[in-house]
C-alpha positions in Angstrom: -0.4 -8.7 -26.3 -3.3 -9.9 -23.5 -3.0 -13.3 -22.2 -5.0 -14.9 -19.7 -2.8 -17.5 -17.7 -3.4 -20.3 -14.9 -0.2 -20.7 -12.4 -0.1 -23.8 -10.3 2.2 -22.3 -8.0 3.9 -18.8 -7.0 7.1 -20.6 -8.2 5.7 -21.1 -11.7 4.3 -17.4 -11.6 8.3 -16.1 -10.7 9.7 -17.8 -13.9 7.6 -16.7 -16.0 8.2 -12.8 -14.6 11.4 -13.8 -15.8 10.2 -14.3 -19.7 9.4 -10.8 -20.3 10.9 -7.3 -19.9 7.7 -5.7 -18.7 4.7 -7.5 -17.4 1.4 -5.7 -16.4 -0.7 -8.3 -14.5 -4.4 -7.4 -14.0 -5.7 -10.0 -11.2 -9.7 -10.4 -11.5 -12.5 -12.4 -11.2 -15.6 -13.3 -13.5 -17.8 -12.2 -11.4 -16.3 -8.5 -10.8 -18.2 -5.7 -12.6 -14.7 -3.2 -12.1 -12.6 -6.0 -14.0 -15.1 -6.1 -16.9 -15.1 -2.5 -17.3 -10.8 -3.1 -17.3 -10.8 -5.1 -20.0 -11.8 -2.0 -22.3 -8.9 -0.3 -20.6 -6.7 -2.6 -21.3 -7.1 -3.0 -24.7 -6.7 0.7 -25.5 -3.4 0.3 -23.6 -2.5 -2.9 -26.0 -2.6 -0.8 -28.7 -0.5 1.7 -27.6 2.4 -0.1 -26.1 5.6 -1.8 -27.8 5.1 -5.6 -28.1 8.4 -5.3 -24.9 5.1 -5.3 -23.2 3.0 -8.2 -21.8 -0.5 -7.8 -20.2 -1.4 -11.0 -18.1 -4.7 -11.1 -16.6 -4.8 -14.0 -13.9 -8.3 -15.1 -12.6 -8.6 -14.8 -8.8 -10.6 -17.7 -8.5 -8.6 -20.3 -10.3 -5.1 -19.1 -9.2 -5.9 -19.1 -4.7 -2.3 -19.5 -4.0 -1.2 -16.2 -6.1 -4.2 -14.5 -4.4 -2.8 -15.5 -0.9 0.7 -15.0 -1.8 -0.1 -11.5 -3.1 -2.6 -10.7 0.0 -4.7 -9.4 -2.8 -7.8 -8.3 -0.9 -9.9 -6.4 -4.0 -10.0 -7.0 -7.5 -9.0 -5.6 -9.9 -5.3 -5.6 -8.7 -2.9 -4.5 -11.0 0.9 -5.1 -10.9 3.7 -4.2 -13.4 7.1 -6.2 -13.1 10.2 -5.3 -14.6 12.8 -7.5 -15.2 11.0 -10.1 -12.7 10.2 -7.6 -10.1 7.4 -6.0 -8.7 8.0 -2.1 -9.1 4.4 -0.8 -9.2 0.8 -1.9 -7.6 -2.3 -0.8 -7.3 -5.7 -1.9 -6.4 -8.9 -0.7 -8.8 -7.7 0.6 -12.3 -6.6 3.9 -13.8 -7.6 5.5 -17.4 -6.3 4.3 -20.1 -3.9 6.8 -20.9 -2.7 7.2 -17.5 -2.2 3.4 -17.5 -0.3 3.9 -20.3 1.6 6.5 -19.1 2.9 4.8 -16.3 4.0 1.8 -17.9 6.0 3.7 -20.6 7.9 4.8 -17.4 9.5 1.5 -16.8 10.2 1.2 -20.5 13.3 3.6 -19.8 
């Protein structure tokens, strides 16, 4: 499942890592031509994961304190949590199927 989700503080953001096994969060903005071309990425990676797995797409712009918190300097910026922790990061975006990949790593 994609969701696109406001926090209004890295506090909030930490218990909701909690909710969910596996978390891929894709931080963007609007105006980024990269994160548009993501979204197509990311929906041929929905459809091949387990529901265990949540893709979360926070919008730069509206979330500054995640931004900040995160030191996130370029977007796209993806991050996969497992079990409320950050065990992968990356900046720009992969193929789908290496995406895909990767996540099904943590899934063991």
């Amino acid at each position: 499942m994609i969701i696109k989700k406001d926090f209004d503080a890295v506090s909030a953001f930490e218990e909701f890592t909690a909710t969910y096994t596996i978390i891929l969060f894709d931080f963007y903005a609007d105006w980024c031509e990269p994160c548009k071309m993501l979204d197509e990425i990311l929906k041929e990676v929905e459809k091949d994961l387990t529901t265990e797995v949540l893709i979360c797409k926070i919008d730069i712009d509206k979330n500054p304190a995640l931004q900040k918190h995160f030191a996130i300097m370029s977007v796209p910026t993806l991050m996969i949590y497992k079990d409320a922790m950050m065990v992968w990061r990356m900046p720009g975006f992969e193929l789908a199927q290496d995406l895909t990949k990767r996540i099904e790593g943590f899934l063991i």
